[in-house]
Each structure stands twice: as structure tokens, then as C-alpha cells.
C-alpha positions as a LaTeX table, in Angstrom:
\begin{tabular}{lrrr}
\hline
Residue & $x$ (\AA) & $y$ (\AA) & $z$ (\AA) \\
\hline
Unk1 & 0.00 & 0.00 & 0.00 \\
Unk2 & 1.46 & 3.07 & $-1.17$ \\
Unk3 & 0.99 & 6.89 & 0.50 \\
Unk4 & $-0.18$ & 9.11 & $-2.41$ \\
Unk5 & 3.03 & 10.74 & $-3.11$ \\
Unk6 & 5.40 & 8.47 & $-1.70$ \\
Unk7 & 8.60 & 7.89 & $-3.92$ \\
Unk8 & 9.75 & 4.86 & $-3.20$ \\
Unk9 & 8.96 & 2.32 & $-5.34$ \\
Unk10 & 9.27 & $-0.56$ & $-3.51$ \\
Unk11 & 11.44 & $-2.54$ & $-6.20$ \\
Unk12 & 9.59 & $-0.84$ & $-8.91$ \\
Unk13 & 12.79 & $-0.39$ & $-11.65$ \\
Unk14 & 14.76 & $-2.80$ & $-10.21$ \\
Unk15 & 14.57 & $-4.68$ & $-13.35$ \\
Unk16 & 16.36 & $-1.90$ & $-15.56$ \\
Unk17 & 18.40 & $-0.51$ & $-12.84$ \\
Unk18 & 20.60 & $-2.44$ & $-10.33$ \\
Unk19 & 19.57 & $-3.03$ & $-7.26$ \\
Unk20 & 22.55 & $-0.75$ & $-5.95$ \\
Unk21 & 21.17 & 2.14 & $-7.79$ \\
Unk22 & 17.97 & 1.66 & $-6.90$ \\
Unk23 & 18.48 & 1.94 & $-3.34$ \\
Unk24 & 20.79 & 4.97 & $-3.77$ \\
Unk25 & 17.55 & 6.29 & $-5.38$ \\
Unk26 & 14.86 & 5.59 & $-3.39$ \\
Unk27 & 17.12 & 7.12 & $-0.27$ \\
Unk28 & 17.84 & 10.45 & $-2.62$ \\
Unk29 & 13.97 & 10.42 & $-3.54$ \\
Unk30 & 13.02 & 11.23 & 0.28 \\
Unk31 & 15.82 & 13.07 & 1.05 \\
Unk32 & 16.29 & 15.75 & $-2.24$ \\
Unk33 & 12.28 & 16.17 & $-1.64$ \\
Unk34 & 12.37 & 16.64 & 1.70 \\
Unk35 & 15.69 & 18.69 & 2.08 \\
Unk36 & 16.78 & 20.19 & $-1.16$ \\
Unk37 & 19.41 & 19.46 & $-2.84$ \\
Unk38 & 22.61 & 21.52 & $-1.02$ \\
Unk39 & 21.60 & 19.94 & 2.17 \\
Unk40 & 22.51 & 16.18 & 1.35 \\
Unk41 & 25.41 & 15.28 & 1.14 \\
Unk42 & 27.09 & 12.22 & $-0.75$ \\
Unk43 & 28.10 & 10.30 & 1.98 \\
Unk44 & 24.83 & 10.51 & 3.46 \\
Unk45 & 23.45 & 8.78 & 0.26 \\
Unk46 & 25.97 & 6.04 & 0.06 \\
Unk47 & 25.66 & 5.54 & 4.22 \\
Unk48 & 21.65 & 5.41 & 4.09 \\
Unk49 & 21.80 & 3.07 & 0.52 \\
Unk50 & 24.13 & 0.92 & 2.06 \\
Unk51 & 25.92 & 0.83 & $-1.27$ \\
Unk52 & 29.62 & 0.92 & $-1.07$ \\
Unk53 & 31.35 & 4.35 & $-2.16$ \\
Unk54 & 33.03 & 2.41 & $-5.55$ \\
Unk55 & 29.85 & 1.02 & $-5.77$ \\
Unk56 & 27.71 & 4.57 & $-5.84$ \\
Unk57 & 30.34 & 6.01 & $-8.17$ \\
Unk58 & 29.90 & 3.40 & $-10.72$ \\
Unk59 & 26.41 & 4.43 & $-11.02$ \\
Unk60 & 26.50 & 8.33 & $-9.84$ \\
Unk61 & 29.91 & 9.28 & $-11.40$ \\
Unk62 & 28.92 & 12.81 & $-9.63$ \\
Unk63 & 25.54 & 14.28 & $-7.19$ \\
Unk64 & 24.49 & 15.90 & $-9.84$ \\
Unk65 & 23.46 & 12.73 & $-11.50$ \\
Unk66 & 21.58 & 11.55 & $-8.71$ \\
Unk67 & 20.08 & 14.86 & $-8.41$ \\
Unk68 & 19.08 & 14.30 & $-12.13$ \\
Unk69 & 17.61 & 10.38 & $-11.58$ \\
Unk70 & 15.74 & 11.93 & $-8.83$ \\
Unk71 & 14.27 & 14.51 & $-11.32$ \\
Unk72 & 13.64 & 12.03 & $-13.69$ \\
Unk73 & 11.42 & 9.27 & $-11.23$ \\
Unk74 & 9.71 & 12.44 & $-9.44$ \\
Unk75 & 8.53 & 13.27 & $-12.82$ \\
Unk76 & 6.95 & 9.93 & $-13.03$ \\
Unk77 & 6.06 & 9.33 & $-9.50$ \\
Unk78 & 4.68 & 13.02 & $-8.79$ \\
Unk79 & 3.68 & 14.52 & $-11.94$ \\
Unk80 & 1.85 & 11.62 & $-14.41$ \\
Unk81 & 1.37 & 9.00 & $-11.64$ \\
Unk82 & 0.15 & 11.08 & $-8.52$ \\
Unk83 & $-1.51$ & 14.40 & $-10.24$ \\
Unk84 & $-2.26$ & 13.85 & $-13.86$ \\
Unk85 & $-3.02$ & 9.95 & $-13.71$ \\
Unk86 & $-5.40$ & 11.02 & $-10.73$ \\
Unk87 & $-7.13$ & 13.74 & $-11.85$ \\
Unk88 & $-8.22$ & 11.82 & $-15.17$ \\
Unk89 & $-9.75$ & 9.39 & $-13.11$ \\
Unk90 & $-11.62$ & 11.81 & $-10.86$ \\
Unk91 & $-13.35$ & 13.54 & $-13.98$ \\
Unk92 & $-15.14$ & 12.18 & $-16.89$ \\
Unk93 & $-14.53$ & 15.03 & $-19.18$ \\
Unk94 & $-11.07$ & 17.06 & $-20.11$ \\
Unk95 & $-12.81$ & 20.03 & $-18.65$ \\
Unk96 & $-13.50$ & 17.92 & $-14.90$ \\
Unk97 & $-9.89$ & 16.47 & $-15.43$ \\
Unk98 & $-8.10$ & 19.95 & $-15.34$ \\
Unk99 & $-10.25$ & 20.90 & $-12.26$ \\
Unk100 & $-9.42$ & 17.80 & $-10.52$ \\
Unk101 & $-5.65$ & 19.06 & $-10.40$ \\
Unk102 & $-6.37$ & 20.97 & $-7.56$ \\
Unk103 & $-8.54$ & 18.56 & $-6.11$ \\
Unk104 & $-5.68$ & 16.21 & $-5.56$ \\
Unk105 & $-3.67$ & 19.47 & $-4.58$ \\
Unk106 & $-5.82$ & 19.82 & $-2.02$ \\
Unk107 & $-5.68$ & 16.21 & $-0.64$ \\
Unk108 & $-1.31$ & 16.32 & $-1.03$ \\
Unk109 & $-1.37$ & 19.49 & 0.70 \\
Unk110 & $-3.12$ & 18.10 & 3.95 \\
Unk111 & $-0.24$ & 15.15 & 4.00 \\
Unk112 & 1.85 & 15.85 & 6.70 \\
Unk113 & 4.49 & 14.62 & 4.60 \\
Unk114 & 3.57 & 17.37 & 1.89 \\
Unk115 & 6.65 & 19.11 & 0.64 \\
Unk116 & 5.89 & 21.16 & $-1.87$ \\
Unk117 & 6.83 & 20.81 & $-5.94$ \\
Unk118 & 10.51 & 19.56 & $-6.07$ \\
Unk119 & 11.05 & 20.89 & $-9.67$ \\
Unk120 & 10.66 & 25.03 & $-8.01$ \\
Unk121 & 12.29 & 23.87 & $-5.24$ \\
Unk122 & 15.13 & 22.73 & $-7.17$ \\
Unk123 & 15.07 & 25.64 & $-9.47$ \\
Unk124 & 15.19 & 28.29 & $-7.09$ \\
Unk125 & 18.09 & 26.32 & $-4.79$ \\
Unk126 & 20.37 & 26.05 & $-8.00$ \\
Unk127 & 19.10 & 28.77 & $-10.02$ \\
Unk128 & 17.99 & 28.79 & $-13.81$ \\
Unk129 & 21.95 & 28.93 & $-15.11$ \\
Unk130 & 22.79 & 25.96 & $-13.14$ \\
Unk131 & 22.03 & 21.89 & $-15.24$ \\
Unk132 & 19.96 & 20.96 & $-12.81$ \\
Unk133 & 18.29 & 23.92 & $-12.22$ \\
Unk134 & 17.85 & 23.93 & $-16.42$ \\
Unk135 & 16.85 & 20.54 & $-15.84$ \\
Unk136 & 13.60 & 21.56 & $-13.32$ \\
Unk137 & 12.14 & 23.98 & $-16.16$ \\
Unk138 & 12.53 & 21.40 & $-18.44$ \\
Unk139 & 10.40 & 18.91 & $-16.29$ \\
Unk140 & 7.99 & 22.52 & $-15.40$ \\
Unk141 & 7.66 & 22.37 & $-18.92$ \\
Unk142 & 6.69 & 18.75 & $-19.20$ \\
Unk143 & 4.07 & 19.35 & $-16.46$ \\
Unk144 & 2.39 & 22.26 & $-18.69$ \\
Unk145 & 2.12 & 19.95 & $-21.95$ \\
Unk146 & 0.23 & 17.70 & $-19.95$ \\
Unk147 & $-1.90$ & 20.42 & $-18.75$ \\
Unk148 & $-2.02$ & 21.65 & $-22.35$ \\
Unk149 & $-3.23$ & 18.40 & $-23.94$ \\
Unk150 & $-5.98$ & 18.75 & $-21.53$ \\
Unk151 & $-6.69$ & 22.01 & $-22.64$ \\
Unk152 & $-7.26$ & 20.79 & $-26.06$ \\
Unk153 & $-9.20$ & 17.75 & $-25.72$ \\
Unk154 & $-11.75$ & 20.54 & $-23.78$ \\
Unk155 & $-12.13$ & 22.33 & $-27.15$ \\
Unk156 & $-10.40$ & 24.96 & $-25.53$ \\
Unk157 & $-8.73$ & 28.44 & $-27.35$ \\
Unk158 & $-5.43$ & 29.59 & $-27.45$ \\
Unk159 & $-4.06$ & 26.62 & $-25.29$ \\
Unk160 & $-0.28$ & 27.13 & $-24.98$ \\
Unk161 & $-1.12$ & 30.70 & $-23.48$ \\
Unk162 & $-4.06$ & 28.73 & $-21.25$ \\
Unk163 & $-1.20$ & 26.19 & $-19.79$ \\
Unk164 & 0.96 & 28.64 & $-18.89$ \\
Unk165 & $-1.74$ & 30.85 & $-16.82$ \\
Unk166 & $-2.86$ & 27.60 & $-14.98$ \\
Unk167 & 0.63 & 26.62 & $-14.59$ \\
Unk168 & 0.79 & 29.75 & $-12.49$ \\
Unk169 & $-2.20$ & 28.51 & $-10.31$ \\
Unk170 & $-0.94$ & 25.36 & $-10.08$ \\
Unk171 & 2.53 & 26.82 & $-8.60$ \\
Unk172 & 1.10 & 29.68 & $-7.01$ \\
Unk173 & $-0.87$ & 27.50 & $-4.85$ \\
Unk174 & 1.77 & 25.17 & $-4.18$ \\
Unk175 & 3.63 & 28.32 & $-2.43$ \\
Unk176 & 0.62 & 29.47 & $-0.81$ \\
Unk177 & 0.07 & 25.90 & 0.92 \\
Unk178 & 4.01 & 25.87 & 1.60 \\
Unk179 & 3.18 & 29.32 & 3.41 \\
Unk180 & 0.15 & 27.64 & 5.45 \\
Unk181 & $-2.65$ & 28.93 & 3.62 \\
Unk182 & $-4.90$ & 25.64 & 4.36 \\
Unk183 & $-7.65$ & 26.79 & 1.35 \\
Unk184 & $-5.03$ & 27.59 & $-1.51$ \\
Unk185 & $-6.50$ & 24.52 & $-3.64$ \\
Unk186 & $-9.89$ & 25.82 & $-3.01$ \\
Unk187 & $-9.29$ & 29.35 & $-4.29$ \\
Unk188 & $-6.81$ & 28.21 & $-6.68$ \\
Unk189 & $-9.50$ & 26.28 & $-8.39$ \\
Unk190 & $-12.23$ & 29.06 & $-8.15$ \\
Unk191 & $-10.01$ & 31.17 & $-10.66$ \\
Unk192 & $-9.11$ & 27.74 & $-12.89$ \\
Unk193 & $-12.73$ & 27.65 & $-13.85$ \\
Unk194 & $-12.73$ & 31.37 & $-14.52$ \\
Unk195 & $-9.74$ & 30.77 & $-16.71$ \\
Unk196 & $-11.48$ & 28.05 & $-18.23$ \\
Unk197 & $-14.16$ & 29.99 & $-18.99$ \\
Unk198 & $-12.72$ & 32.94 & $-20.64$ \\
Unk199 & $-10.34$ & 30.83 & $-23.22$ \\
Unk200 & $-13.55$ & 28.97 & $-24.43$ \\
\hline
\end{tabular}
């Protein structure tokens, strides 16, 4: 049984990555979303993995490459397995699917484990000029397409400019929820359906 937006996978990979690198990976998963990425260090990933230092660089040749494996899973843990996977199934239309977004917002940002959007996190740690920080607005970018796609299965105008403007809801209240605000999912989807509304 897996928490919402746990990371680890419980073997899930194992098959196309050693076993070695999938433990280093599952112990970066909770710690890069948890902590950043400046806070952990290397040794802390090989002590926790249990993976022998010759071992981890085999596999990591530097933290940056873990840093970008984590990136790459959160993508496909968090983004199409825990919000857009979700919300299709909550809503039997494109139109209900965007909505739902912020309906499983709302349920991640009651976790007590929530911790916010690892791809702005990461960004604003390293910085846009920085691989992995380029590496974060690539994946932001991923995120809108999907939101885009919906867009235009809903018969929806001007689309690209629609996925960026709920891109900022969807961040916006992502920060808002990091601040405390316990209703940001709420409001955020008030103005979704406004925005909805006026690209029709």
C-alpha cells in the first residue's frame, strides 16, 4: 500500500536498474524532496543506501546525476502517476480532469508529509543557469504539456497561453500551501474555472 506521493517504489525499476542504484535512489527520492538538494550530502546517500562508495560512483559518477535520476522518477512518481493519472480518473470530461488538479492538490497538501513541488524547489536552490536547475524547467515544462493536452481535448482556445496561466495557479498554490494557507487549492480552483471559462 502506497501513500499518495510516496517515492519509493518498492522494487519498482529494479529490473532496468541495479539493485545498488535503486536503493541509492529511493534514499535520494526522500531526502532531495524533503531537504533540497545543497543539504545532502554524498556520503549521506551512500551511508543510508548501504551501497559501497566504488559502488555509488559506478552508477552516480557525480551528485548531480543523482540529483538528475531523482528529477527524472519524481517526474513519473509526482507529476503523471500522482496528479495527472489522478485527476483523469476523478473527472469524466477534459474540462472535470483539469479541475481535478487541484482537487488532488488539495488532498497532497493536507499530508503531513507534503513538501511542496521539487522541480521550483530545485530551481530556485540552484538557479535557472545551473544543469539541474535547467533541468527543473525542463520537467515545469513537461508538467504544462500535460496540462495543455488537456486544454485541447476541452475544445479549448489559445491553449499554450491557457497552460501557462494555470501553470501559475498550479505553482502559485503550491507556495501558498508551503506558506500555510490551508484553502489555496480551493481558491486556486475558483479562478481555474474562470480561466477556463474565458479561453472557451
Amino acid at each position: 500500500m502506497g501513500h499518495n506521493f510516496d517515492g519509493s517504489r518498492g522494487g519498482r525499476g529494479g529490473r532496468s536498474r541495479s539493485d545498488a542504484s535503486e536503493r541509492v535512489l529511493e534514499v535520494a527520492y526522500d531526502l532531495f524532496s524533503r531537504r533540497g538538494v545543497r543539504d545532502v550530502g554524498i556520503n549521506e546517500l551512500i551511508t543510508l543506501s548501504g551501497v559501497a562508495k566504488a559502488t555509488f560512483y559506478r552508477h552516480f559518477p557525480s551528485k548531480n546525476d543523482v540529483v538528475l535520476a531523482f528529477l527524472e522518477r519524481r517526474d513519473q512518481v509526482w507529476t503523471v502517476e500522482k496528479i495527472i493519472d489522478q485527476a483523469k480518473q476523478r473527472g469524466s470530461t477534459p474540462t472535470e480532469q483539469l479541475l481535478a488538479i487541484f482537487d488532488v492538490f488539495g488532498e497532497w497538501f493536507q499530508r503531513d508529509d507534503f513538501e511542496a513541488c521539487s522541480f521550483i524547489n530545485v530551481l530556485l536552490e540552484m538557479g535557472p543557469g545551473h544543469p539541474l536547475g535547467q533541468a527543473s524547467i525542463d520537467y515545469l515544462a513537461k508538467i504544462r504539456s500535460h496540462v495543455q493536452a488537456l486544454a485541447e481535448a476541452a475544445g479549448l482556445q489559445r491553449t499554450e497561453e491557457f497552460a501557462r496561466s494555470w501553470h501559475i495557479l498550479m505553482k502559485g498554490s503550491i507556495i501558498s500551501a508551503t506558506e500555510g494557507d490551508a484553502g489555496a487549492s480551493q481558491r486556486a480552483q475558483q479562478m481555474a474555472s474562470w480561466l477556463i471559462e474565458h479561453h472557451r
